[in-house]
NUMAR-644541 format. One record per residue: x, y, z of N, C-alpha, C in turn; residue in one letter. Coordinates in steps of 0.1 Angstrom, whole numbers, plus 5000, padded with zeros to 4 digits. Last residue first. Layout:
! residues N
n.c1,n.c2,n.c3,ca.c1,ca.c2,ca.c3,c.c1,c.c2,c.c3,code
X,Y,Z,X,Y,Z,X,Y,Z,A
...
! end
This chain:
! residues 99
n.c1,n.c2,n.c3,ca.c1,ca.c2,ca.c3,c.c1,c.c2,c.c3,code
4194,5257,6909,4191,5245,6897,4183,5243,6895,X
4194,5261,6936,4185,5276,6927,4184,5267,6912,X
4203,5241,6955,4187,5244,6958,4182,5253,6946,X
4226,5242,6944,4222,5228,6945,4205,5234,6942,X
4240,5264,6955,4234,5264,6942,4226,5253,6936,X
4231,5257,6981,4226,5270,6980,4224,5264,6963,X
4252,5237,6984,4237,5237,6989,4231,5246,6981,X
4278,5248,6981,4271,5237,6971,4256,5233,6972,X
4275,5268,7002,4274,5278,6987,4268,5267,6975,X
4284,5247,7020,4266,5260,7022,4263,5262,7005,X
4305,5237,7013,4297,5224,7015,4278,5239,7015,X
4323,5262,7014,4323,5255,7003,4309,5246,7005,X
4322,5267,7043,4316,5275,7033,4310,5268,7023,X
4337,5246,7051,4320,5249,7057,4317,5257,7047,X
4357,5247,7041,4349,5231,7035,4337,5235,7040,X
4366,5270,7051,4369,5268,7039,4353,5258,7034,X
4371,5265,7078,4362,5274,7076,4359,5274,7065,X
4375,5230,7079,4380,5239,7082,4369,5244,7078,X
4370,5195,7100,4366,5206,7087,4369,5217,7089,X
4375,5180,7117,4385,5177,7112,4379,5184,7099,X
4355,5176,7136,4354,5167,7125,4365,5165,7117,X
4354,5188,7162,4364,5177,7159,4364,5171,7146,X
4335,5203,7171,4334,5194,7172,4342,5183,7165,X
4355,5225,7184,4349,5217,7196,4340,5205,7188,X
4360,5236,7156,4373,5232,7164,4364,5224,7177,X
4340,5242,7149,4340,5234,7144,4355,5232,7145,X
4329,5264,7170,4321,5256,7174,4327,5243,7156,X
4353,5284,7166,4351,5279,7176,4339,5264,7176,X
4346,5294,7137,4354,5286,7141,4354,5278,7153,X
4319,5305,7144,4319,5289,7133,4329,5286,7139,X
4328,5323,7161,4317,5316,7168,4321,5303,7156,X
4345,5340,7143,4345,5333,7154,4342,5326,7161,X
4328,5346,7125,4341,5344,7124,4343,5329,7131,X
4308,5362,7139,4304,5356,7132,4314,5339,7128,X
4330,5383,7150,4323,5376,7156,4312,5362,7149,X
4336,5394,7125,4347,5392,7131,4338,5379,7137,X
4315,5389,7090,4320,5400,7107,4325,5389,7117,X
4336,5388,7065,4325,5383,7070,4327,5391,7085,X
4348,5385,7029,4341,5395,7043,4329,5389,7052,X
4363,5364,7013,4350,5369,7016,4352,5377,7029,X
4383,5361,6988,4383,5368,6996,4367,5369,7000,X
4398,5330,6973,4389,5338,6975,4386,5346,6988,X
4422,5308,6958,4421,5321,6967,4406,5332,6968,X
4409,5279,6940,4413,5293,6940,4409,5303,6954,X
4411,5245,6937,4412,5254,6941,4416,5268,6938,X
4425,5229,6916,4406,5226,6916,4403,5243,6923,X
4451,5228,6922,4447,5237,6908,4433,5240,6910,X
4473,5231,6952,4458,5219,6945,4452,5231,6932,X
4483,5243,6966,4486,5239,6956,4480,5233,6948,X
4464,5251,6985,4472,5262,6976,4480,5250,6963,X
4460,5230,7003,4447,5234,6993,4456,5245,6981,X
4487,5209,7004,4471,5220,7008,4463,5225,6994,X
4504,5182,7002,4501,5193,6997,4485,5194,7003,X
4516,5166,7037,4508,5165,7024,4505,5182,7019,X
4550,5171,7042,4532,5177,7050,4526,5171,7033,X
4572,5142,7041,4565,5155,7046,4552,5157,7043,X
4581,5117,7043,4572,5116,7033,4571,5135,7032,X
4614,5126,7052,4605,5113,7051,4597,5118,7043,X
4650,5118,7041,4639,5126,7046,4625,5122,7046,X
4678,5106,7047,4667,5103,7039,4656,5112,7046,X
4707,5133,7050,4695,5126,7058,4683,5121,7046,X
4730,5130,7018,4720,5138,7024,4709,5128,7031,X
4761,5118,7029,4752,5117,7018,4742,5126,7025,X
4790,5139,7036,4779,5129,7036,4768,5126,7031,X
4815,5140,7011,4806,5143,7013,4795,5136,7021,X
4846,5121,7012,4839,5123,7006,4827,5128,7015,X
4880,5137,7017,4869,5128,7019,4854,5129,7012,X
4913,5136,7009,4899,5137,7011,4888,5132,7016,X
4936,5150,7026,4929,5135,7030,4920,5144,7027,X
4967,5153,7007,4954,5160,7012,4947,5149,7011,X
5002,5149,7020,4991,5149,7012,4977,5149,7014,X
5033,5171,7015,5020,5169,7024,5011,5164,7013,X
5066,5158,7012,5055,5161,7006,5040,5161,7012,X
5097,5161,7023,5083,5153,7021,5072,5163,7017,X
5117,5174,7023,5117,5164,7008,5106,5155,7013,X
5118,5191,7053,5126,5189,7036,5124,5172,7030,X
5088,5189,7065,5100,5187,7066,5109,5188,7050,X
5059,5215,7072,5065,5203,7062,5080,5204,7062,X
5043,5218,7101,5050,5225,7094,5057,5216,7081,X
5004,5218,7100,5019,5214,7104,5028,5217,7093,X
4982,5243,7095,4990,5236,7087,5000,5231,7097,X
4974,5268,7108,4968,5251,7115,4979,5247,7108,X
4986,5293,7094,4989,5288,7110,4987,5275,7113,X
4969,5285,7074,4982,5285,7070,4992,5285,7086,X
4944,5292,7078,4950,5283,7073,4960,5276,7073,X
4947,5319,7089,4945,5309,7101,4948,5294,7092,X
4952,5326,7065,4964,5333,7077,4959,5323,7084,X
4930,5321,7048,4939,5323,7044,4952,5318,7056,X
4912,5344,7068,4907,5324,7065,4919,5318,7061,X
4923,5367,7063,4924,5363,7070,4916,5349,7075,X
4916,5366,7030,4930,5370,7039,4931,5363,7055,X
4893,5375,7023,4896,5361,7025,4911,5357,7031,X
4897,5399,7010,4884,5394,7017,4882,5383,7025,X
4927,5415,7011,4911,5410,7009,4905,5404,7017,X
4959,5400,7024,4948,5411,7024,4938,5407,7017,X
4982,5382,7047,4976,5383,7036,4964,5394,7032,X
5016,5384,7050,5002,5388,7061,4994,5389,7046,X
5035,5359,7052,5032,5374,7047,5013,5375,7045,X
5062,5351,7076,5049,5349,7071,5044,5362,7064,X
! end
């Protein structure tokens, strides 16, 4: 056997060890097979707000505890609104009220 070199040499060498050995005047033939098809996948996460165009990334400063207290008291009431939709629903007030 001749010891093979590079990168792939030895993938090559264990190759070539699994092979059974071939008799005089037969011919090995290669079982292909075909690929399995790819798992159907299901619906996945609905798109967020990042991908939605209506929306843009905005940075507000707000104090830590402040923060905290909204979140906490709109995770205990369950509505299923983030810190985002609270803002958003004040700021529609606010400009609602200067019109």
């Amino acid at each position: 056997m001749v010891k093979q070199s590079g990168k792939f040499g030895a993938l090559a060498e264990f190759r070539h060890q699994s092979q059974p050995q071939e008799e005089e005047g037969q011919t090995a033939t290669a079982v292909l097979t075909a690929p399995a098809p790819p798992a159907l996948r299901g619906r996945g996460r609905p798109a967020g707000k990042r991908s939605n165009p209506d929306f843009e990334p905005t940075n507000v400063l707000l104090r830590k505890r402040t923060k905290k207290l909204a979140g906490r008291i709109l995770e205990d009431t369950e509505a299923g609104q983030d810190l985002s939709e609270l803002i958003e629903d004040l700021l529609d007030k606010w400009i609602s009220a200067r019109a």
